[in-house]
C-alpha positions as CSV (number, residue, x, y, z in Angstrom):
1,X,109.8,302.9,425.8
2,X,107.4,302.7,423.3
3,X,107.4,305.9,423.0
4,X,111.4,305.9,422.8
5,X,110.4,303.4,419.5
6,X,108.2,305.3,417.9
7,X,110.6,307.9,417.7
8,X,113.3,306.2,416.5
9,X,111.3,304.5,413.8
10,X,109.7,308.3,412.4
11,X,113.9,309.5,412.5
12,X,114.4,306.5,410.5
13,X,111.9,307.3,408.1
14,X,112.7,310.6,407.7
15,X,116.4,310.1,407.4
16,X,115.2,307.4,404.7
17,X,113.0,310.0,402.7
18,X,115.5,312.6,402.7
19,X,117.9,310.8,401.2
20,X,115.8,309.1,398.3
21,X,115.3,313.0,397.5
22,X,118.7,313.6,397.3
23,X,119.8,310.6,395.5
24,X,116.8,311.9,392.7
25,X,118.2,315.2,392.7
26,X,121.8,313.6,392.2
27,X,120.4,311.4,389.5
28,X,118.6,314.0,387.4
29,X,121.3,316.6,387.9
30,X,123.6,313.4,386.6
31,X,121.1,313.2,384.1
32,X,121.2,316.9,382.7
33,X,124.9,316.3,382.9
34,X,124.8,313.8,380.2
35,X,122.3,315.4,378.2
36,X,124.2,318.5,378.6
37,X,127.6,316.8,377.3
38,X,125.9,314.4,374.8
39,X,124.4,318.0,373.1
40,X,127.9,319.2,373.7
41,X,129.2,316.2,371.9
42,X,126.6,316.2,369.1
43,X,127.3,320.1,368.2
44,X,130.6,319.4,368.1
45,X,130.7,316.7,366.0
46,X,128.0,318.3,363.8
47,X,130.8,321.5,363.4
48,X,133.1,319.0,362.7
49,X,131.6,316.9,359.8
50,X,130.7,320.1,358.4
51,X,134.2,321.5,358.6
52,X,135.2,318.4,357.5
53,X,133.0,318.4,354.5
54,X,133.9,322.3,353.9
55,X,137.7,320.4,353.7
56,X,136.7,318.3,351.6
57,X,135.5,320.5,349.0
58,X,138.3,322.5,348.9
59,X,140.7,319.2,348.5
60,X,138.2,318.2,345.4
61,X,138.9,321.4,343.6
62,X,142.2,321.0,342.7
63,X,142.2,317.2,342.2
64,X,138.6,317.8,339.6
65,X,141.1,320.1,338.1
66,X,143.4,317.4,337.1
67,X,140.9,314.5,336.6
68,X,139.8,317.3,333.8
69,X,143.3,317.9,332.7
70,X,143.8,313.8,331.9
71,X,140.6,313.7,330.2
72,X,141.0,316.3,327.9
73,X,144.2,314.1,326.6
74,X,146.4,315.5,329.2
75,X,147.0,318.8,328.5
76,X,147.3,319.4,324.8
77,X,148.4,316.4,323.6
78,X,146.3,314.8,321.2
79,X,144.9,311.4,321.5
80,X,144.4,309.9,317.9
81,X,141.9,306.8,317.2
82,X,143.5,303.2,316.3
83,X,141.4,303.5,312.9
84,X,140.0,305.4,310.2
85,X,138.5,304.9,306.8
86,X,140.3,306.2,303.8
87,X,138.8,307.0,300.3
88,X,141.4,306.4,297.7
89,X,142.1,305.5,294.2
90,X,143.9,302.8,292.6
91,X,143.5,301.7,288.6
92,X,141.3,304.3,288.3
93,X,138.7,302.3,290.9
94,X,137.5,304.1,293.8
95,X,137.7,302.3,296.9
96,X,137.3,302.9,300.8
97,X,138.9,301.0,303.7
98,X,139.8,301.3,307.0
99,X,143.3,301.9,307.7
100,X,145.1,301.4,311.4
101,X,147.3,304.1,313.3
102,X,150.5,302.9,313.4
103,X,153.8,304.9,315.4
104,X,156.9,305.0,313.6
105,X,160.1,302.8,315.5
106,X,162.3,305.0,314.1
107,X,160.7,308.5,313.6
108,X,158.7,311.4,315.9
109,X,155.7,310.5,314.5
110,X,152.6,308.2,313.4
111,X,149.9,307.5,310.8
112,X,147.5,305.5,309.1
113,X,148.2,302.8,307.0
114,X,145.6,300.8,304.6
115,X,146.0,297.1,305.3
116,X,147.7,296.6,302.1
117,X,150.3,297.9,302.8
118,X,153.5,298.0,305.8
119,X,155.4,300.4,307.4
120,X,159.0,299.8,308.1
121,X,162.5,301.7,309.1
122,X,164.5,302.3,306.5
123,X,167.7,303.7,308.2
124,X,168.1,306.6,310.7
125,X,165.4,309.2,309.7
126,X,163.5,307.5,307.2
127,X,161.2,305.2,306.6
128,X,159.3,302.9,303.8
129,X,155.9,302.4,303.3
130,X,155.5,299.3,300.9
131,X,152.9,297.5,299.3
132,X,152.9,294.1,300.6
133,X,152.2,291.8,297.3
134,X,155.0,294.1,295.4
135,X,157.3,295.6,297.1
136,X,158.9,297.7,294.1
137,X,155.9,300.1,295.3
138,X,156.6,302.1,297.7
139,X,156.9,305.7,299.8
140,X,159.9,306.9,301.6
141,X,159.0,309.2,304.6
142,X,161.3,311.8,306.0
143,X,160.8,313.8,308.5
144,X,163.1,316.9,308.3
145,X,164.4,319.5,311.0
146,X,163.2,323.0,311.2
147,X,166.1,324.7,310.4
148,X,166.2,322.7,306.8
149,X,166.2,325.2,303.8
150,X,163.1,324.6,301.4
151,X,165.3,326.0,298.6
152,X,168.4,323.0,299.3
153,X,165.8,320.5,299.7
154,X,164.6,320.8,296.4
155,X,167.8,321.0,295.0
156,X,168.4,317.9,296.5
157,X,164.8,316.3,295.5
158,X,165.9,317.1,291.8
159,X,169.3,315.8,291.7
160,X,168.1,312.5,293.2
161,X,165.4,312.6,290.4
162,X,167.8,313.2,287.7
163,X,168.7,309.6,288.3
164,X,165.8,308.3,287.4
165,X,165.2,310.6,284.2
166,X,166.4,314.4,283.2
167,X,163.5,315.2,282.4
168,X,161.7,316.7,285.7
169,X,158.3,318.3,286.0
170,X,156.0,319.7,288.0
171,X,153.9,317.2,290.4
172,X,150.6,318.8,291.0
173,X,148.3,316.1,292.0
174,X,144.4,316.3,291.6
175,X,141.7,315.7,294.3
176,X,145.3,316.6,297.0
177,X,144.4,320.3,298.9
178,X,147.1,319.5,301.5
179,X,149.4,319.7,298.5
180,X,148.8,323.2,297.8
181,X,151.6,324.4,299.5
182,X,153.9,322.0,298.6
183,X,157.0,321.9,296.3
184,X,156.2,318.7,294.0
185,X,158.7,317.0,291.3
186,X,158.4,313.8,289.1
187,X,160.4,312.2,286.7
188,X,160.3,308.3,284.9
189,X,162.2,306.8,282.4
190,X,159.0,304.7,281.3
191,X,159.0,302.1,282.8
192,X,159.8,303.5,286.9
193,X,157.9,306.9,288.0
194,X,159.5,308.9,290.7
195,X,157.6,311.5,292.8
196,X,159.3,313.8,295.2
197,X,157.1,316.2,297.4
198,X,157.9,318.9,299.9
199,X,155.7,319.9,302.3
200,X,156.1,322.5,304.6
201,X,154.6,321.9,308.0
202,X,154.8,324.8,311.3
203,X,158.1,323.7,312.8
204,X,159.3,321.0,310.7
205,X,159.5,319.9,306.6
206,X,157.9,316.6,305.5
207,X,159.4,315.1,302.6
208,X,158.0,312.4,300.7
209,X,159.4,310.3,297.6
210,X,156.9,307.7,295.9
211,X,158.2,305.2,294.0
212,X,155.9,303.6,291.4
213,X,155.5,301.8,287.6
214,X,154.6,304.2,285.0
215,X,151.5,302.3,283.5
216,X,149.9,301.6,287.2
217,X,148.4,305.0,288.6
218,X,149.1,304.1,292.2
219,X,150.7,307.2,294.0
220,X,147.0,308.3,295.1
221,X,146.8,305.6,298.1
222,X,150.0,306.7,299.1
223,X,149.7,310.5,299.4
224,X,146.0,309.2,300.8
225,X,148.2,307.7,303.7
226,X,150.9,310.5,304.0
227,X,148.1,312.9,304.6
228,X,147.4,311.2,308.3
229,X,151.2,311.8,309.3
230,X,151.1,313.8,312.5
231,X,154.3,314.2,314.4
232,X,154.0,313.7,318.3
C-alpha cells in the first residue's frame, strides 16, 4: 500500500509539472502572439499616419494655392488703402492733407477726396465733387463708355462751354503729367471759370468739368483729387 501511495503521489507530480510547462509554453507563445500583432498593429498604423500625412500634403497644395490667390487681392483685383496724403495748391499756398477713398453710389468707380470737400450723385452717370463751405465750387465727374468718340466729346465739351463764354482756349495745366494726353478746354466770362478735360484712359474716357470763380485759383485741388479716380 504504501508503495501503491507513493506511486500515485510521484504520477501526481508529474502530471502537475507537465502541465505548468505547457501552460508556460501557452503563455509565452500567447505572449509572442501579442507582441507579434501589437508590431503588426504599430507598422500599420506607422504606414498609415504616414500615408495619411503624404494625404495631407497633397490636400494643402491646392488649398496654399488659394490662401495665396486671396492674399494677393484675389486675383487681380486691386485693393486700394482708406487714405492718402495729397499735395495741392489753393491761393497760391501749398498745402498737404490726407484725403479718404471714397466709392462712388452711382458710378464704376472710386477715389480720394480731401476733407474739404464731398462727393455726391448728380444724376445717372455723373457725379459732383463740391467744396463744402461754397458750393458754387465744384467738379462734375463722368465716366464715359469705350465706344465714345474723343472727336464728339469735345465737340460737345465746347458747345457746353460756349455758354459760359465764346471765347475757348486751351487748358494746359502746370505741375499735371497725367494731363499730357488729355484734350483740355476753358472758357469764363470773368466772374465764373469753366474747365472741361478729356482724358483718355485703356477702355474707357474720363471726362471732367471744373467749375470755379475767376479771381480764386482753385481748380489745382480738384484735378489733385481726379487724379486718384480708378474704375473698379
Amino acid at each position: 500500500m504504501k508503495k501503491m501511495k507513493l506511486l500515485f503521489i510521484f504520477l501526481l507530480a508529474a502530471a502537475m509539472l507537465s502541465a505548468c510547462g505547457t501552460t508556460k509554453k501557452e503563455q509565452n507563445a500567447g505572449s509572442g502572439g501579442s507582441d507579434g500583432k501589437e508590431n503588426t498593429e504599430t507598422a500599420d498604423d506607422g504606414t498609415s499616419k504616414q500615408q495619411d500625412g503624404e494625404g495631407k500634403s497633397d490636400d494643402e497644395s491646392p488649398d496654399g494655392q488659394d490662401q495665396k490667390e486671396n492674399e494677393t487681392g484675389r486675383g487681380s483685383d486691386k485693393i486700394r488703402l482708406m487714405e492718402k496724403n495729397l499735395n495741392y495748391q489753393v491761393k497760391g499756398e501749398e498745402k498737404e492733407e490726407t484725403a479718404f477713398l471714397k466709392e462712388s453710389d452711382n458710378q464704376d468707380y472710386s477715389l480720394y477726396v480731401l476733407p474739404d470737400y464731398e462727393l455726391t450723385g448728380e444724376e445717372p452717370r455723373k457725379d459732383v465733387l463740391y467744396l463744402k463751405e461754397n458750393d458754387a465750387l465744384f467738379m462734375r465727374i463722368e465716366l464715359l463708355p469705350a465706344d465714345a468718340e474723343l472727336n464728339d466729346e469735345i465737340e460737345t465739351a465746347k458747345s457746353q462751354l460756349e455758354s459760359v463764354s465764346s471765347d475757348i482756349k486751351e487748358a494746359k495745366p502746370q505741375g499735371h503729367e497725367w494731363l499730357k494726353d488729355a484734350a483740355g478746354f476753358t472758357a469764363d466770362n470773368g466772374n465764373e471759370k469753366v474747365s472741361a478735360y478729356l482724358i483718355p484712359q485703356k477702355d474707357w474716357l474720363l471726362k471732367l468739368t471744373i467749375f470755379t470763380p475767376v479771381k480764386e485759383n482753385a481748380e489745382d485741388p480738384f484735378l489733385k483729387m481726379a487724379e486718384t479716380i480708378e474704375k473698379k
